[in-house]
FIDO-412403 format. One record per atom (N, C-alpha, C, O): atom name; x, y, z. Coordinates in nm, 3 decimals, padded with zeros to 5 digits. Each point is the difference from the previous one (the first is absolute). Example, Ala and Ser with C-alpha at 12.3 -4.5 7.8 and 13.67 -1.06 7.14 Angstrom:
<sites>
site a=N, u=01.319, v=-00.569, w=00.780
site a=CA, u=-00.089, v=00.119, w=00.000
site a=C, u=00.090, v=00.120, w=00.000
site a=O, u=00.104, v=-00.002, w=00.066
site a=N, u=-00.139, v=00.107, w=-00.138
site a=CA, u=00.082, v=00.119, w=00.006
site a=C, u=-00.077, v=00.109, w=00.073
site a=O, u=00.051, v=00.111, w=00.017
</sites>
This chain:
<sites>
site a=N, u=22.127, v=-04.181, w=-01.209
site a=CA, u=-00.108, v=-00.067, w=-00.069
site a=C, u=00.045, v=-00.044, w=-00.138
site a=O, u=00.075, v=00.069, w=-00.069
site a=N, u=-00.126, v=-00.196, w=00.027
site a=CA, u=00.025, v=-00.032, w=-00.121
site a=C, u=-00.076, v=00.055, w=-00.083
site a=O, u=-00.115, v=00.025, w=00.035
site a=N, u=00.162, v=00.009, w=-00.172
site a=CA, u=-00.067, v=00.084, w=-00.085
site a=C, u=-00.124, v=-00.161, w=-00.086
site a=O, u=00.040, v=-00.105, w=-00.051
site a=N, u=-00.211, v=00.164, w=00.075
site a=CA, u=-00.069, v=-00.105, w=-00.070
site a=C, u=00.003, v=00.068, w=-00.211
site a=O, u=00.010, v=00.109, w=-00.056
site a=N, u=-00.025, v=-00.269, w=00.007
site a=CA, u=-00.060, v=00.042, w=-00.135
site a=C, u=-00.114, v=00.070, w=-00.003
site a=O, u=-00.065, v=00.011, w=00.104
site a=N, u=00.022, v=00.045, w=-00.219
site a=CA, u=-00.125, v=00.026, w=-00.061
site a=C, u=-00.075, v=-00.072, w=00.020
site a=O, u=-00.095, v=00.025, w=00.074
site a=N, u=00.109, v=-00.130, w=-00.129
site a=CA, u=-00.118, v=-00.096, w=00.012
site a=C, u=-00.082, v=-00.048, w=00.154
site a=O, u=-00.117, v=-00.011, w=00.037
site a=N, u=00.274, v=-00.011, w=00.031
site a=CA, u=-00.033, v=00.021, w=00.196
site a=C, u=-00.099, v=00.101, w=00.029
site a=O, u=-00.114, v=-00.016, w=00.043
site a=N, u=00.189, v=00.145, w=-00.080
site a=CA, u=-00.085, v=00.114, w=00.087
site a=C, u=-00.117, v=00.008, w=-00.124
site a=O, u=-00.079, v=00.067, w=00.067
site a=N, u=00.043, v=-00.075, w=-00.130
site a=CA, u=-00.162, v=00.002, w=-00.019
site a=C, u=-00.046, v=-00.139, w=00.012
site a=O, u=-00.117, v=-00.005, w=-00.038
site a=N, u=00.169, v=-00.136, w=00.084
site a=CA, u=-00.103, v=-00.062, w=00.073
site a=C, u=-00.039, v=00.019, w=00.136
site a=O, u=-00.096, v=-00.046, w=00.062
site a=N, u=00.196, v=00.128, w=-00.024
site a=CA, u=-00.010, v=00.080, w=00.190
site a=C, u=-00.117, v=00.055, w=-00.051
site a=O, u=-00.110, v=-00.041, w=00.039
site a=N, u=00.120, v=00.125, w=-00.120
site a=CA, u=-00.131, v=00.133, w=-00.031
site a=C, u=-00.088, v=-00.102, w=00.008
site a=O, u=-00.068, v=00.000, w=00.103
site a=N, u=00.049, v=-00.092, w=-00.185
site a=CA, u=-00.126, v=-00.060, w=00.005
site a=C, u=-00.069, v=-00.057, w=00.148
site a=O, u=-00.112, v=00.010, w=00.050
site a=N, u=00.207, v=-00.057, w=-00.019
site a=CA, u=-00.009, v=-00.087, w=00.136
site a=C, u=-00.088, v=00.152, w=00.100
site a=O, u=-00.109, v=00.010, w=00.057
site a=N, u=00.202, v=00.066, w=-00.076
site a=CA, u=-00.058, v=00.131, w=00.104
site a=C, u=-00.109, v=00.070, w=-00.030
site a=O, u=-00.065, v=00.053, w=00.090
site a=N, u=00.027, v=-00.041, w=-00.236
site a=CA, u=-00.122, v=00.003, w=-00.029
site a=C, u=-00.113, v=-00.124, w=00.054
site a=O, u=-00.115, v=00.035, w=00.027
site a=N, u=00.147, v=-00.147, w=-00.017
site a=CA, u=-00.153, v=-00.077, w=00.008
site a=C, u=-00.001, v=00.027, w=00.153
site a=O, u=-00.105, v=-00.020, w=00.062
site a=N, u=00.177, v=00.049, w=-00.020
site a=CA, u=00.018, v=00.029, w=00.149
site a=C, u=-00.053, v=00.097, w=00.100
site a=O, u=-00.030, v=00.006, w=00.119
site a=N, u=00.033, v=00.083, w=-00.249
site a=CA, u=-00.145, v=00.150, w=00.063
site a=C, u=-00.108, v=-00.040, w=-00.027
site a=O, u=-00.039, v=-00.092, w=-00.072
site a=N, u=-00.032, v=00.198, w=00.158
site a=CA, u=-00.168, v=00.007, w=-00.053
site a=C, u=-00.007, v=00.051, w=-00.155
site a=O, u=00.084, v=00.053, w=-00.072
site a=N, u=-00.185, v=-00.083, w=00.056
site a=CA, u=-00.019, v=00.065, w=-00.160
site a=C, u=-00.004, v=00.162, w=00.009
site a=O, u=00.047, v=00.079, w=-00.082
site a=N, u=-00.102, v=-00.057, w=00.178
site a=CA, u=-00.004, v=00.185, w=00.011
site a=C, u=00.133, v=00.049, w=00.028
site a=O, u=00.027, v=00.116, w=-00.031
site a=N, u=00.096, v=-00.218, w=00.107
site a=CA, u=00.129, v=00.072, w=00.019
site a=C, u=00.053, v=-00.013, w=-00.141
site a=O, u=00.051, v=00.100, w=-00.049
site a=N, u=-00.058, v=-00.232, w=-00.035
site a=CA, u=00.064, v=00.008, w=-00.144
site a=C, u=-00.044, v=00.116, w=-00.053
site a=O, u=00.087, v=00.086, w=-00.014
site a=N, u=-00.237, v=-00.048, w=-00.032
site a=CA, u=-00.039, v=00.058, w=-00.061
site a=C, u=00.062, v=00.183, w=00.020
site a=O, u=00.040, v=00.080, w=-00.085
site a=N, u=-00.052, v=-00.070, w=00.193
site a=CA, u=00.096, v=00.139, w=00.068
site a=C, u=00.159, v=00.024, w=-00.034
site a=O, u=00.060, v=00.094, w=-00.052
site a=N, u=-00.018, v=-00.227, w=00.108
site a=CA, u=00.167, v=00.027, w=-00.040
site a=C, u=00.022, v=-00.051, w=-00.159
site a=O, u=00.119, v=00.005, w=-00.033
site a=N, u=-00.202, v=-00.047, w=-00.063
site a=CA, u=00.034, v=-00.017, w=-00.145
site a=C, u=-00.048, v=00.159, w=-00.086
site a=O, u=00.026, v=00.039, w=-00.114
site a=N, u=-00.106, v=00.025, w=00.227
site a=CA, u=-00.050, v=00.117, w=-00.089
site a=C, u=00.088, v=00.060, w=00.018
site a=O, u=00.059, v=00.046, w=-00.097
site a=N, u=-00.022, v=-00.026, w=00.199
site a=CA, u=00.097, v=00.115, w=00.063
site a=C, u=00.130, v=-00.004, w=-00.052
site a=O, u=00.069, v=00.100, w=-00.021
site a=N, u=-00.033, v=-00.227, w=-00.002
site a=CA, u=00.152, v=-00.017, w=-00.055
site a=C, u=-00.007, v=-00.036, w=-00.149
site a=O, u=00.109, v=-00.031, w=-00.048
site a=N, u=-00.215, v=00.028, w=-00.035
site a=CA, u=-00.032, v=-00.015, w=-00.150
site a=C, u=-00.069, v=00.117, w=-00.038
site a=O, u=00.058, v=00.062, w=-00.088
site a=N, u=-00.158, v=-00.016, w=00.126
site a=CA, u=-00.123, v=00.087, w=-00.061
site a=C, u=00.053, v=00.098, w=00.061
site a=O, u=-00.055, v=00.093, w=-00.059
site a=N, u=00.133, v=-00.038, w=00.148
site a=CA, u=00.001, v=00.114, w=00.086
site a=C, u=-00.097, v=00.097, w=00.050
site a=O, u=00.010, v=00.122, w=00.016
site a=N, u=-00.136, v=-00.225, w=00.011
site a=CA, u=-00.109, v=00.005, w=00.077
site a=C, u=00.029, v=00.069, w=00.118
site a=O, u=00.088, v=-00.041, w=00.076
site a=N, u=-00.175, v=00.171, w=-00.046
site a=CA, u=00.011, v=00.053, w=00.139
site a=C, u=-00.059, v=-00.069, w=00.123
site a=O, u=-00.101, v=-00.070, w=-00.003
site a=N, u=00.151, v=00.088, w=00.075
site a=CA, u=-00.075, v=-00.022, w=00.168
site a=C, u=-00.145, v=00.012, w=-00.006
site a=O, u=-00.081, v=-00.089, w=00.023
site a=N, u=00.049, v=00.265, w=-00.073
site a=CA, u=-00.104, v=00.004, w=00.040
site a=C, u=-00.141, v=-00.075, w=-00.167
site a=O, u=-00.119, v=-00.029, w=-00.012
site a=N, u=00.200, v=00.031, w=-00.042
site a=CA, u=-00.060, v=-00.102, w=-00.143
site a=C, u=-00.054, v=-00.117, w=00.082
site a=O, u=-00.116, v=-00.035, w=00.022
site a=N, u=00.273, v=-00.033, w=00.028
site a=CA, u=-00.055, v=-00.157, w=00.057
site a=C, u=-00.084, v=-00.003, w=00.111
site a=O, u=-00.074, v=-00.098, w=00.000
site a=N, u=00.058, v=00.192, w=00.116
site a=CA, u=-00.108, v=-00.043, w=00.080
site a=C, u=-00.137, v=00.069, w=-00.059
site a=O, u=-00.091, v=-00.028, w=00.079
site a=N, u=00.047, v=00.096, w=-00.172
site a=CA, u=-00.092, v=-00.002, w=-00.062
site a=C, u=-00.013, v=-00.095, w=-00.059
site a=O, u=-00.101, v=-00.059, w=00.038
site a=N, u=00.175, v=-00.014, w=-00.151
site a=CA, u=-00.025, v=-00.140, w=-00.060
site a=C, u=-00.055, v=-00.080, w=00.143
site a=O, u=-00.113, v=-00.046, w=00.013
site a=N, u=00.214, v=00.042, w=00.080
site a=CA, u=-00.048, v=-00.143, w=00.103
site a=C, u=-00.102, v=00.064, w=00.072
site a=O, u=-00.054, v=-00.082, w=00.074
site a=N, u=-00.018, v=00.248, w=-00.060
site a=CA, u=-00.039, v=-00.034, w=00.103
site a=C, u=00.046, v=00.022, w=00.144
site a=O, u=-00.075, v=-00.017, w=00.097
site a=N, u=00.173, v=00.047, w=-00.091
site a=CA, u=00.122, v=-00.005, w=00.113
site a=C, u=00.069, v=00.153, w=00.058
site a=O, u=00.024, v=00.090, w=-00.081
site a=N, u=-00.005, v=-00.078, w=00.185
site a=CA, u=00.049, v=00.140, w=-00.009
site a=C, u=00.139, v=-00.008, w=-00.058
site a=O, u=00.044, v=-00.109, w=-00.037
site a=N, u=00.045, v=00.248, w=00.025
site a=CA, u=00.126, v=-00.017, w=-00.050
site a=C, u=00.144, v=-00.073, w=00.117
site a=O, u=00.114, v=-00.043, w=-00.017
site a=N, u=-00.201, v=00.064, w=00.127
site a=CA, u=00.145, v=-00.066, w=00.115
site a=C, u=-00.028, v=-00.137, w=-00.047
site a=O, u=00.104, v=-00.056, w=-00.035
site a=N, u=-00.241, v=-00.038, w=00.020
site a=CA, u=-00.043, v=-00.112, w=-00.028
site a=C, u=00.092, v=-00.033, w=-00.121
site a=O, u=00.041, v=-00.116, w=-00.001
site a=N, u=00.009, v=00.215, w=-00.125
site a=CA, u=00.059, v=-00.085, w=-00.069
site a=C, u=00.125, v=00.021, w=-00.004
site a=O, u=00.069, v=-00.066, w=-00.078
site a=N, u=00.006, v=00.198, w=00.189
site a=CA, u=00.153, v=-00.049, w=00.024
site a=C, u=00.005, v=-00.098, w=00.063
site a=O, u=00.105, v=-00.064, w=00.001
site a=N, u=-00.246, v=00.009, w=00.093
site a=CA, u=00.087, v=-00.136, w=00.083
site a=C, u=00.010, v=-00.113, w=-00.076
site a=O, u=00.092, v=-00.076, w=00.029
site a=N, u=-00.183, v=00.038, w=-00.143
site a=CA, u=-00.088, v=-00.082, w=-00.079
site a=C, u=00.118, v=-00.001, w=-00.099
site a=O, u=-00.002, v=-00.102, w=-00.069
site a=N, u=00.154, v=00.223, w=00.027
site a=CA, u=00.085, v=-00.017, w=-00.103
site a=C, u=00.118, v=00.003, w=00.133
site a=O, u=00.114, v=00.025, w=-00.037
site a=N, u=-00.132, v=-00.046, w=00.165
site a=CA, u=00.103, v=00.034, w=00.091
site a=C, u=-00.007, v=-00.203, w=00.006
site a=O, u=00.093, v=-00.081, w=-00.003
site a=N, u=-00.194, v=00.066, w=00.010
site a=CA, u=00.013, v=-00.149, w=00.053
site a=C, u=00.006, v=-00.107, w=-00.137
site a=O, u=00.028, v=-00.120, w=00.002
site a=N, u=-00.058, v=00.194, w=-00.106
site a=CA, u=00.049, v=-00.076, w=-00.171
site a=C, u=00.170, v=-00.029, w=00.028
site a=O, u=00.064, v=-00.105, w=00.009
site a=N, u=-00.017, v=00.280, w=00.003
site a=CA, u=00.169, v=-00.008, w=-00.012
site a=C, u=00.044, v=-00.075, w=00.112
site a=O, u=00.100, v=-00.071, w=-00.017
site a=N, u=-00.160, v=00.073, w=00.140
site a=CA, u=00.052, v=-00.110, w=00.110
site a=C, u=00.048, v=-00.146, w=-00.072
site a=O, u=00.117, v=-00.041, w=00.004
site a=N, u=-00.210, v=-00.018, w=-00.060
site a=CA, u=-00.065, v=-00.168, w=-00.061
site a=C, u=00.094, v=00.055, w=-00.123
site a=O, u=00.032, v=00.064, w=00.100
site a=N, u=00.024, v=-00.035, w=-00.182
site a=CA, u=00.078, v=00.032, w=-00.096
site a=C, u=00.143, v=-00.021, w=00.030
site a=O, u=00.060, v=-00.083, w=-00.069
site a=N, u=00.033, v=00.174, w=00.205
site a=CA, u=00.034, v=-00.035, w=00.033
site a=C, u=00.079, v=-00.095, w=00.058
site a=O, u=00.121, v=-00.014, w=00.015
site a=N, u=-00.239, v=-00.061, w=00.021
site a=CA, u=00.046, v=-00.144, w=00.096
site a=C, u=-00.002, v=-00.103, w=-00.074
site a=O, u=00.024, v=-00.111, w=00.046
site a=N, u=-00.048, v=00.129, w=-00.152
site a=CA, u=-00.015, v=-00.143, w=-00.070
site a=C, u=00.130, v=00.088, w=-00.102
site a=O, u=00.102, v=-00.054, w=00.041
site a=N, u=-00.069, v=00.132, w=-00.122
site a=CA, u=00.144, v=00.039, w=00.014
site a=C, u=00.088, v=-00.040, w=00.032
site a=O, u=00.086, v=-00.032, w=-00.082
site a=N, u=-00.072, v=00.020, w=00.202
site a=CA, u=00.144, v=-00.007, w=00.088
site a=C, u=00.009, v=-00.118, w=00.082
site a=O, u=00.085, v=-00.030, w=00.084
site a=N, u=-00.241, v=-00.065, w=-00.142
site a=CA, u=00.000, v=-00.116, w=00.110
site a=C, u=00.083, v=-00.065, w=-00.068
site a=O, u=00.037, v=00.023, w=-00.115
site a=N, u=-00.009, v=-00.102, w=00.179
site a=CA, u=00.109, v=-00.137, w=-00.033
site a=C, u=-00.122, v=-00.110, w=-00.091
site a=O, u=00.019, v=-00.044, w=-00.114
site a=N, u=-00.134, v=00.021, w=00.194
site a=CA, u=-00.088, v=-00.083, w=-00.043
site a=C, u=-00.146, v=00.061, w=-00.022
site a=O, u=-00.089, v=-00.036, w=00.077
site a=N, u=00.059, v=00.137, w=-00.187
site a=CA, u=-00.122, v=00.096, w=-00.044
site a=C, u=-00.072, v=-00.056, w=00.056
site a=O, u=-00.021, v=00.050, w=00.110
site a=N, u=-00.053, v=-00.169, w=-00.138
site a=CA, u=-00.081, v=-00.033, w=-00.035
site a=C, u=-00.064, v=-00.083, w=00.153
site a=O, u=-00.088, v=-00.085, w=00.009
site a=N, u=00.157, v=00.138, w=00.082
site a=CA, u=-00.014, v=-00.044, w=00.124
site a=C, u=-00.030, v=00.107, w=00.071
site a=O, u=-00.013, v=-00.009, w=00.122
site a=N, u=-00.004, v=00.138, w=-00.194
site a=CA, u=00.000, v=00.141, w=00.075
site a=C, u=-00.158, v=00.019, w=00.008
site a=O, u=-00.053, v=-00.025, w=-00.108
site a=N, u=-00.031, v=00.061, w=00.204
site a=CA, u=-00.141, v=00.001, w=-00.035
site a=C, u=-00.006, v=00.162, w=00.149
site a=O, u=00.058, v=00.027, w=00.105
site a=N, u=-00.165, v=00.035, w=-00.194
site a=CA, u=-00.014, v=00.124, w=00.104
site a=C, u=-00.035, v=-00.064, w=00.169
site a=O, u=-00.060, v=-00.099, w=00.042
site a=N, u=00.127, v=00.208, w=00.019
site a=CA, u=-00.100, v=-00.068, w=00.140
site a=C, u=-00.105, v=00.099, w=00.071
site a=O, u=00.002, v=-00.007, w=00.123
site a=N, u=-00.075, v=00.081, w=-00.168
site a=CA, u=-00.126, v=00.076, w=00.030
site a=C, u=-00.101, v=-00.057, w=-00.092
site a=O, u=-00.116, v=00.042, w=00.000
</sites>
C-alpha cells in the first residue's frame, strides 16, 4: 500500500463520516474521542449495548473502506 498524506486520510475521515448514520458517527466519535462507554452510549441512544457494538462495528467497517479504497468516495455502506 502506498503510504496517504494527512491531508488524504482526513478527507477519507470525512468522506466516511458523511457516510454513516448520525447515530453510528455519534458512537464511534465518542468512543474514540470522549471515551464514552457502551453502556453510556446506548443509554444516550436508547439502544441496548450489543446495538452499539454493531452501530461502532459498522462505523469502523465504513472507516475502513474508504481508507484503503482506491476511490473513497465511491465506497457507500451496503445494508
Amino acid at each position: 500500500m502506498t503510504p496517504i498524506s494527512r491531508a488524504e486520510l482526513e478527507r477519507r475521515f470525512v468522506i466516511a463520516m458523511h457516510k454513516v448514520t448520525p447515530a453510528q458517527r455519534d458512537i464511534f466519535l465518542s468512543v474514540r474521542f470522549d471515551d464514552a462507554s457502551y453502556e453510556e452510549l446506548a443509554e444516550r441512544h436508547g439502544i441496548t449495548v450489543e446495538e452499539v457494538m454493531n452501530a461502532l462495528a459498522r462505523a469502523l467497517l465504513i472507516w475502513s473502506r474508504c481508507l484503503h479504497a482506491r476511490f473513497p468516495h465511491l465506497v457507500w455502506p451496503w445494508w
